[in-house]
Structure formats: structure tokens, C-alpha cells
Residue, then its C-alpha position, 0 to 999 in steps of 0.5 A: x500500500x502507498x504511503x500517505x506522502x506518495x497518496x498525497x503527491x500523486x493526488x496533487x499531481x494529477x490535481x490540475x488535470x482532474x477534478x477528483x471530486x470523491x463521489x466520481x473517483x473510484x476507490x480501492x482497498x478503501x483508498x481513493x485513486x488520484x483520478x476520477x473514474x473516467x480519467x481512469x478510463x481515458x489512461x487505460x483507453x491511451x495505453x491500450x491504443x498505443x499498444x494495440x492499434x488496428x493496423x487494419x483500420x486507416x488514420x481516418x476510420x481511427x479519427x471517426x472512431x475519436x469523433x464518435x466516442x468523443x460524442x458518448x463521452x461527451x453524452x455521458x458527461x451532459x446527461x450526469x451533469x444535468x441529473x438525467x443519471x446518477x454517477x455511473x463508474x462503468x459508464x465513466x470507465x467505459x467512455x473514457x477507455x473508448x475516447x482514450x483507445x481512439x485518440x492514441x490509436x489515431x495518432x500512432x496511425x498518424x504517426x506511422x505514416x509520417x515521414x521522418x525528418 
């Protein structure tokens, strides 16, 4: 288990990125994480795609993919936020997993069809 002092530093790290409002951030073995549940998504969803991205699929089909997961995550946030649903965490995790998986997808794609200097 992370000591305080480590709790207390990586919160204060991830503080200017995250809200980390309590009733949105998941909590493990009765610790709080550093992040909210979605940015918790979206930095899974960044690795997997970094990791994973579909070789298959072009630069344009991952930049739809960004856009169309952008607007749920964007779904969720409003109807949350508006009260048409409570804080959902799965929902949380999911949609930002999405958004996070086709962002570093579309770059690496990007990226691997650019020249180099």
C-alpha cells in the first residue's frame, strides 16, 4: 500500500488535470485513486491504443472512431451533469477507455505514416 506522502503527491499531481471530486473517483482497498473514474478510463483507453492499434483500420476510420466516442463521452458527461443519471463508474470507465483507445490509436496511425525528418 502507498504511503500517505506518495497518496498525497500523486493526488496533487494529477490535481490540475482532474477534478477528483470523491463521489466520481473510484476507490480501492478503501483508498481513493488520484483520478476520477473516467480519467481512469481515458489512461487505460491511451495505453491500450498505443499498444494495440488496428493496423487494419486507416488514420481516418481511427479519427471517426475519436469523433464518435468523443460524442458518448461527451453524452455521458451532459446527461450526469444535468441529473438525467446518477454517477455511473462503468459508464465513466467505459467512455473514457473508448475516447482514450481512439485518440492514441489515431495518432500512432498518424504517426506511422509520417515521414521522418
Amino acid at each position: 500500500m502507498p504511503s500517505a506522502r506518495l497518496r498525497r503527491a500523486l493526488a496533487l499531481a494529477f490535481a490540475p488535470i482532474c477534478h477528483q471530486r470523491p463521489e466520481r473517483t473510484l476507490i480501492f482497498a478503501g483508498h481513493a485513486m488520484s483520478v476520477c473514474s473516467r480519467c481512469a478510463g481515458v489512461y487505460a483507453g491511451i495505453a491500450l491504443g498505443t499498444l494495440l492499434a488496428s493496423p487494419r483500420m486507416s488514420a481516418a476510420h481511427h479519427r471517426a472512431a475519436l469523433g464518435a466516442s468523443a460524442s458518448l463521452l461527451l453524452l455521458d458527461v451532459v446527461t450526469q451533469d444535468i441529473g438525467m443519471h446518477p454517477v455511473w463508474h462503468a459508464a465513466r470507465l467505459l467512455t473514457g477507455a473508448a475516447c482514450g483507445y481512439a485518440a492514441s490509436a489515431w495518432l500512432a496511425r498518424e504517426l506511422e505514416g509520417a515521414r521522418p525528418l
